[in-house]
C-alpha positions in Angstrom: 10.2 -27.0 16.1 10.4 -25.6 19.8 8.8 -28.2 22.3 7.0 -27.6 25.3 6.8 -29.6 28.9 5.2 -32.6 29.1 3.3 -31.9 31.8 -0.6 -30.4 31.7 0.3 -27.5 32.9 2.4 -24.9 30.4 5.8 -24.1 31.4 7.1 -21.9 33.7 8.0 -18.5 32.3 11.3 -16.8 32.2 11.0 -13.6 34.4 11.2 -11.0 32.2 14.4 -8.7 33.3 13.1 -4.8 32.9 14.6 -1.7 33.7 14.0 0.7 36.2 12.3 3.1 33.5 10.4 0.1 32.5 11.7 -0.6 29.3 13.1 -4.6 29.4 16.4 -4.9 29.1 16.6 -6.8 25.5 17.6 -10.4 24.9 20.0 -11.1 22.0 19.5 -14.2 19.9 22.4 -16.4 18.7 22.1 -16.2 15.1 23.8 -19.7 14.2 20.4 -21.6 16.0 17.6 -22.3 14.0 14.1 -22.3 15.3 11.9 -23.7 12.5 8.9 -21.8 14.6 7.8 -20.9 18.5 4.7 -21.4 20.9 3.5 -19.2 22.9 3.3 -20.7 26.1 7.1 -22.1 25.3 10.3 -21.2 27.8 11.8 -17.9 27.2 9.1 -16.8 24.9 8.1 -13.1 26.1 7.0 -11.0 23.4 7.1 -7.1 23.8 3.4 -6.1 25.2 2.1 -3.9 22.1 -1.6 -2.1 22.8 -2.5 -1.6 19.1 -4.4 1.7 18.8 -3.1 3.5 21.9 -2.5 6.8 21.2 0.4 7.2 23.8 3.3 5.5 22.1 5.4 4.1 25.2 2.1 2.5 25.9 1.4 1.1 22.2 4.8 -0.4 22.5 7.4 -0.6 19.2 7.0 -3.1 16.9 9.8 -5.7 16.7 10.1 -8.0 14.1 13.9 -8.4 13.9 15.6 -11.1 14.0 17.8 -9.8 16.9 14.9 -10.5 19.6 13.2 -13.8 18.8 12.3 -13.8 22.4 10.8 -10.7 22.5 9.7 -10.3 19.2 6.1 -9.1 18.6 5.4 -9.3 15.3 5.2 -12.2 12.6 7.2 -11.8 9.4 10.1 -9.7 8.9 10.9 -6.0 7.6 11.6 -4.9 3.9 8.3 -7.3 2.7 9.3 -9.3 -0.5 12.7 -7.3 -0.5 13.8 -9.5 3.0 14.5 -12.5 0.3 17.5 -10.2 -0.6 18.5 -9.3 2.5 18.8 -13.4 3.2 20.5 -13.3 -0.1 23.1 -10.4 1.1 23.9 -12.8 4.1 24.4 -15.6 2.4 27.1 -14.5 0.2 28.8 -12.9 2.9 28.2 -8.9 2.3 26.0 -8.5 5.0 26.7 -9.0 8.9 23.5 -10.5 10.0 24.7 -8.6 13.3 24.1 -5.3 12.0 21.7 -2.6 13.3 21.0 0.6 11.6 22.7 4.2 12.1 19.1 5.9 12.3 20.4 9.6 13.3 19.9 11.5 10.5 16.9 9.3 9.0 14.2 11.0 11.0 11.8 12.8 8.9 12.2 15.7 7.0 8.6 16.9 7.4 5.6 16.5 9.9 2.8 13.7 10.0 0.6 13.5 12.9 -0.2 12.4 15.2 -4.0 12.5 14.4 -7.2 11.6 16.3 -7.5 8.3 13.4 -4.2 7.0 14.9 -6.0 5.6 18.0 -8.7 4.0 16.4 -7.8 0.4 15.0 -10.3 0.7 12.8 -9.2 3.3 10.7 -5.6 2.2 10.8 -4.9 -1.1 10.7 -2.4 -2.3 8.0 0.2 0.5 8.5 2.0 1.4 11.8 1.4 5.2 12.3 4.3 5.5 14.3 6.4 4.1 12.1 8.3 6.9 11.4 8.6 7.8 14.8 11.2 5.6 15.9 13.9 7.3 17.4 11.6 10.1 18.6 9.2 8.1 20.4 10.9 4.6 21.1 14.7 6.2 21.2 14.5 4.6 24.9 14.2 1.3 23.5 16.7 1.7 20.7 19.5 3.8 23.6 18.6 0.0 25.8 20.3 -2.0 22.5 16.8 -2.5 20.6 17.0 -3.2 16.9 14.3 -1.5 15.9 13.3 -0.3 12.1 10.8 1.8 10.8 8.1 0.9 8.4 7.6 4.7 7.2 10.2 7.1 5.8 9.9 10.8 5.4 11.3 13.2 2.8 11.2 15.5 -0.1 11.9 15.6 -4.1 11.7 17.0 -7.5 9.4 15.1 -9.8 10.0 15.8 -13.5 7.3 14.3 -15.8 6.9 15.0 -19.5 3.4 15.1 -19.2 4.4 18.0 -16.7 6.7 20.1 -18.7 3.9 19.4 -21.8 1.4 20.8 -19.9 3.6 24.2 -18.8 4.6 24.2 -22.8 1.0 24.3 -23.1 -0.4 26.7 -20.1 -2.5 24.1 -18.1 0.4 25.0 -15.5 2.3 28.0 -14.7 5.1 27.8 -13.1 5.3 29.6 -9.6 9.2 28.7 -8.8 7.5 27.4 -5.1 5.5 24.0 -6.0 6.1 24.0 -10.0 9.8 24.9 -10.9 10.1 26.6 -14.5 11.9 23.3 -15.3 8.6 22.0 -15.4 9.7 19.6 -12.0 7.4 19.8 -9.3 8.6 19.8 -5.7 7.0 17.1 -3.5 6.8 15.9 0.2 7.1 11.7 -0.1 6.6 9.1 2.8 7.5 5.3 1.4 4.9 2.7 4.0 5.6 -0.8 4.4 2.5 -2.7 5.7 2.3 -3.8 9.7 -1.1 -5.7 9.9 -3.3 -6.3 13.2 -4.4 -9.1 12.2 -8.0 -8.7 15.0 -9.0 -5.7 12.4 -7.9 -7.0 9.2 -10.0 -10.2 9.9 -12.6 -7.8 10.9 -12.8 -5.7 7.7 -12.9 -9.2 5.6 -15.8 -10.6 7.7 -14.1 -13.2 9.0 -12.6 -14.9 12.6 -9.0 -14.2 13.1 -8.4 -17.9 13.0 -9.7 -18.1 9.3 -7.4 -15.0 8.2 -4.4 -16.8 10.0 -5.2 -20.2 8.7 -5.7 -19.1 5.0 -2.8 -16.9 4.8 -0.4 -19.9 6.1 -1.8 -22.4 3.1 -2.0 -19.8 0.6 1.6 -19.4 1.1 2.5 -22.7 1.2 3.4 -22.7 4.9 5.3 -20.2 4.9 4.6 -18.5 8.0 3.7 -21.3 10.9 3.5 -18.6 13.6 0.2 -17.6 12.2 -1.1 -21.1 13.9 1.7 -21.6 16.8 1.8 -17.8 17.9 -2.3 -16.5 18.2 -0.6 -14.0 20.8 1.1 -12.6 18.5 -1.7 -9.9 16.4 0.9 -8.0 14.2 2.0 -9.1 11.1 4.4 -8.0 8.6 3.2 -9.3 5.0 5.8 -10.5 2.0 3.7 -7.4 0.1 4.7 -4.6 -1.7 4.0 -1.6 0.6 2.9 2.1 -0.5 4.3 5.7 -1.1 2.7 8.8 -0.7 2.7 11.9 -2.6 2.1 15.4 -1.3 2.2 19.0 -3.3 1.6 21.9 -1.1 1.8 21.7 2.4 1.1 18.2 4.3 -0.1 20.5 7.8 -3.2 21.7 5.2 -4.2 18.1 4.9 -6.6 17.5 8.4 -8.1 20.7 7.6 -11.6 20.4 6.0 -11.9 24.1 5.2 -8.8 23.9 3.0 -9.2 22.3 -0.7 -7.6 18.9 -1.2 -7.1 16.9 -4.2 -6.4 13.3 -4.2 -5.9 10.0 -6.0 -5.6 6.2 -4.8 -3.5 4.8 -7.7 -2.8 0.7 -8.3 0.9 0.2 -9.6 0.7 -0.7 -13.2 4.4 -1.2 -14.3 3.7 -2.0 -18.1 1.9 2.1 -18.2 3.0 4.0 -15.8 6.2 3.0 -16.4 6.7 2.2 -20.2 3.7 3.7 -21.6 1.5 0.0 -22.7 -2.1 1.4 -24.4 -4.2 -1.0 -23.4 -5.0 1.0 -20.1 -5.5 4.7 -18.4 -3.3 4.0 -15.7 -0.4 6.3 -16.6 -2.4 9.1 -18.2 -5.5 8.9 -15.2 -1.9 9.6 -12.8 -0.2 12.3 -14.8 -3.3 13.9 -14.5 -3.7 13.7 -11.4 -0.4 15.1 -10.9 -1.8 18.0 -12.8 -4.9 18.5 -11.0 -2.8 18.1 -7.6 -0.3 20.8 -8.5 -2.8 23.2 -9.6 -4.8 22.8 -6.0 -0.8 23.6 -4.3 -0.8 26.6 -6.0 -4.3 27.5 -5.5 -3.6 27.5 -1.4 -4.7 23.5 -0.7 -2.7 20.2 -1.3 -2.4 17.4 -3.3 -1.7 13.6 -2.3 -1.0 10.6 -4.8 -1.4 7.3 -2.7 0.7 4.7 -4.8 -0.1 1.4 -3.9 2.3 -1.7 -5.3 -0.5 -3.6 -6.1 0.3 -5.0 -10.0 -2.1 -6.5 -11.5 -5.3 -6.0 -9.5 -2.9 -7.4 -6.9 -2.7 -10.9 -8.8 0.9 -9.9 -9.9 2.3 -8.6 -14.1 2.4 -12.5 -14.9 -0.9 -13.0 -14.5 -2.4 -9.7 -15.9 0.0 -10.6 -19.2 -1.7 -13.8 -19.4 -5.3 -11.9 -19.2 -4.2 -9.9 -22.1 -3.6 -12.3 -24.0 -7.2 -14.4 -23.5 -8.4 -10.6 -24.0 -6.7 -10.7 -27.5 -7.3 -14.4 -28.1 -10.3 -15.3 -27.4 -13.3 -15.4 -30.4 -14.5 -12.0 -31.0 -11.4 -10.3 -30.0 -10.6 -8.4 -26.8 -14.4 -7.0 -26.3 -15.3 -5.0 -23.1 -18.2 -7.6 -22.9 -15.8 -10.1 -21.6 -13.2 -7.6 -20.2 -13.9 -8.9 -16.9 -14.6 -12.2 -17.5 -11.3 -12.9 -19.1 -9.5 -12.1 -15.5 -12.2 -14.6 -14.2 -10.9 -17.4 -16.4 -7.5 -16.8 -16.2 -7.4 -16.0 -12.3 -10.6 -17.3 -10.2 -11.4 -13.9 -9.4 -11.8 -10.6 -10.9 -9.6 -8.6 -8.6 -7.8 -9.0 -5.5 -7.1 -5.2 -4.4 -9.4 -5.5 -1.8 -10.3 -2.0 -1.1 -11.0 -2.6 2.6 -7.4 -1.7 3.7 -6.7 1.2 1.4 -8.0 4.4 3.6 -6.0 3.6 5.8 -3.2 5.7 4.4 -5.6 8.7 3.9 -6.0 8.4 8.0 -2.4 8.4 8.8 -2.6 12.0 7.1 -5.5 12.8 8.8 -7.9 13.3 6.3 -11.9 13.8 7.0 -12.4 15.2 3.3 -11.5 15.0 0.0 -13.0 18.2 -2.3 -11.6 16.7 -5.7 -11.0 12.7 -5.7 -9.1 11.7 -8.8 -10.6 8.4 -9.7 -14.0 6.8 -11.0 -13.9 3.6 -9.2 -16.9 2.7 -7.2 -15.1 0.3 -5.0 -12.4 3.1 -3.6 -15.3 5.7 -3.4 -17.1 3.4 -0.8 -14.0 1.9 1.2 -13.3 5.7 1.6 -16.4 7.3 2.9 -17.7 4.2 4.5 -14.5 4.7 7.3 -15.7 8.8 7.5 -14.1 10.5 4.9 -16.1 12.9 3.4 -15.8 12.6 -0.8 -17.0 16.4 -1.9 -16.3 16.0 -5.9 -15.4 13.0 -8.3 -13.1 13.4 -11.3 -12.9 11.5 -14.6 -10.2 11.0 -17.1 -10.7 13.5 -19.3 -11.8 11.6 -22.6 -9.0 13.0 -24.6 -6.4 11.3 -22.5 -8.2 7.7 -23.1 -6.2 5.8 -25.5 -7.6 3.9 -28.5 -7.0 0.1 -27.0 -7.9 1.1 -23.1 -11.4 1.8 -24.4 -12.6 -1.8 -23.8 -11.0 -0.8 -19.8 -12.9 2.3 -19.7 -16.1 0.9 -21.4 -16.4 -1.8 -19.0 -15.5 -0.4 -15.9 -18.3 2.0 -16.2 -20.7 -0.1 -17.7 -20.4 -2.3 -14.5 -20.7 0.6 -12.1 -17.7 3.0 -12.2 -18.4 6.8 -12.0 -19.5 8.0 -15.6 -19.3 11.6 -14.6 -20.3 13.9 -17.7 -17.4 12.4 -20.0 -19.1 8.7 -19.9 -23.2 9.0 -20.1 -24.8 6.8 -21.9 -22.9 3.7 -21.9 -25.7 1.1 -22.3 -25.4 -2.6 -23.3 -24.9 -1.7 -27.2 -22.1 0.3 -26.6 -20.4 -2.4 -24.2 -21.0 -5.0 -27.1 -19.2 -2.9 -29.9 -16.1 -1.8 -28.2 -13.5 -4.0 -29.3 -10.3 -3.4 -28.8 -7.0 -4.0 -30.9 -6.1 -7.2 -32.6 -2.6 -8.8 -32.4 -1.8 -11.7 -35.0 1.7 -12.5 -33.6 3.3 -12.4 -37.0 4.1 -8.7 -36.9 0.8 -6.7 -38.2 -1.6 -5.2 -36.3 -4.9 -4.1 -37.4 -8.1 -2.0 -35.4 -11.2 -3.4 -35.5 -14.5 -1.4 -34.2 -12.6 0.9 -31.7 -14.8 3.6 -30.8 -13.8 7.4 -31.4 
């Protein structure tokens, strides 16, 4: 580790060599030294000044977490969340110059976002950089000085092609109009991918808690892993090791701010095992697909629709740990019961969920939304993160029963039973009904059998 003086009074710091248009000329580090960690009131240590939530952006100040600048750096962490263990690897075995920056001229975005009134307001936005797709238009005087700087947000466009999309066009739930839904049965979208950037000040705010608690449990939870949490407190941006977000627009994003226009939405939690390979035992995949539905059908009514994917497997806790709560589901005397659906997380885990909803609007605000006419989802917990920040919540949707399958009705049972949005679909879910819902037995010698699934 980095030492300081041994006198009382902190070291003297290295005059920071600046520009005449104010931007400091940057400082490159030697890549073959290894600093196990810094101090803040160390030699040569002169972070970047970054005014989180200023809405001028040369006054905000870029966020630099490369490894390029360790002087000047201004954020904890690194870029690419879990995915920077591969870019170590790439190093390592000699296929990628640790030197290199990024051509960024032709990555700027391929659509408009902002900026909006939320971006200024730290309390809204707080775990995603809102000009982080911005670089090279608003901190191209940093990057023209010899800056590596990356962005946390990238903008562009695609086809999606679903089966579920092309079933319901076989079907007439759709039409195509050739605009948003091709007569392929793709669906042409506006995508932003969002890697977190945490101020740390808010985030320890939203979780009730002093900054120095959210530093200090982070650092043991990971085992150490970031000692600039406790050696750098004037450092308040953070880059987590956590899968980020992408967001999902039909229609036209500029509609989005504008409450008089109809918007559709869902907040969906990655579930690899459905949305991905199908697995019954939830209503992830089919709750999205339709969503997907009810999205296009708002495009091509005039409004827009948004799908905020979060990668946040497992109720967060990660696809080892939810695999391991399946099987005490399945296991345990009884069967897999949505009496215990909840309980069985408990055992396995400590905790029922770790989602968290308390940072999840904040995508929502980088879009500029202040209301939401159809919201896609029955969970209690998103429906009060999202209005409690201002966000207006006109009409909540259920999955349509039809679409639940036979094992995810110990999911559905439960979750509504314990408080999420029955809607019309799910009345009258009382005690009995939790107690009979069992779901699917597995013997683990080949056979299945159903036992007491409800119609």
């Amino acid at each position: 580790m980095s030492t300081t003086a041994s006198s009382n009074a902190p070291p003297t710091k290295k005059p920071r060599t600046t520009a005449d248009d104010s931007i400091p000329v940057p400082e490159f580090t030697q890549l073959d030294y290894v600093n196990l960690t810094s101090h803040s009131d160390a030699f040569g240590v002169d972070p970047i000044p970054i005014s989180w939530g200023h809405p001028d952006p040369s006054v905000r100040g870029p966020v630099i977490c490369t490894v390029r600048h360790s002087s000047q750096r201004n954020a904890i962490g690194a870029h690419s969340g879990s995915y920077c263990i591969y870019t170590g690897l790439a190093v390592a075995a000699g296929k990628l110059n640790p030197d290199y920056v990024p051509n960024l001229k032709l990555t700027s975005p391929v659509f408009n976002i902002g900026p909006h009134k939320s971006w200024s307001d730290p309390k809204k936005i707080s775990s995603i950089d809102p000009f982080g797709h911005l670089i090279t238009e608003v901190f191209g005087g940093y990057l023209d000085k010899g800056f590596d700087i990356r962005p946390t947000i990238a903008v562009t466009k695609a086809h999606i092609d679903l089966p579920e999309t092309r079933e319901a066009v076989a079907k007439g739930r759709l039409v195509p109009d050739g605009k948003i839904l091709l007569p392929s049965g793709q669906s042409v979208v506006s995508k932003a991918a969002i890697e977190p950037v945490w101020y740390l000040p808010e985030i320890a705010r939203r979780f009730g808690c002093t900054e120095t608690m959210l530093r200090q449990s982070i650092f043991r939870m990971t085992n150490g892993m970031y000692p600039e949490l406790i050696t750098r407190p004037d450092i308040k941006i953070f880059l987590p090791p956590i899968g980020g977000l992408t967001i999902y627009i039909w229609g036209d994003p500029d509609t989005i701010p504008d409450e008089d226009i109809e918007l559709t939405c869902r907040v969906h939690d990655e579930c690899n095992g459905s949305d991905v390979f199908g697995s019954d035992i939830c209503t992830c995949r089919p709750y999205l697909t339709h969503a997907i539905e009810e999205c296009i059908k708002t495009a091509q009514r005039g409004g827009a629709g948004v799908v905020i994917y979060y990668r946040k497997e497992g109720r967060s806790l990660g696809e080892v740990t939810k695999y391991l709560v399946y099987n005490t589901r399945k296991r345990q005397e009884g069967g897999d019961s949505a009496e215990n659906y909840f309980k069985c997380t408990e055992k396995v885990a400590g905790v029922q969920d770790t989602r968290f909803q308390a940072l999840m609007p904040d995508p929502l605000h980088f879009l500029g939304v202040t209301k939401i006419h159809n919201f896609i989802s029955m969970s209690d917990m998103k429906y009060n993160a999202i209005v409690s920040t201002g966000i207006e919540i006109v009409n909540r949707v259920e999955i349509p029963k039809e679409l639940v399958p036979d094992d995810a009705q110990v999911e559905i049972t439960a979750k509504v039973f314990h408080g999420y949005n029955a809607g019309k679909a799910y009345q009258g879910i009382d005690e009995e009904e939790l107690k009979k819902t069992v779901g699917r037995e597995y013997h683990y010698d080949g056979k299945e059998e159903k036992k007491n699934v409800i119609e």
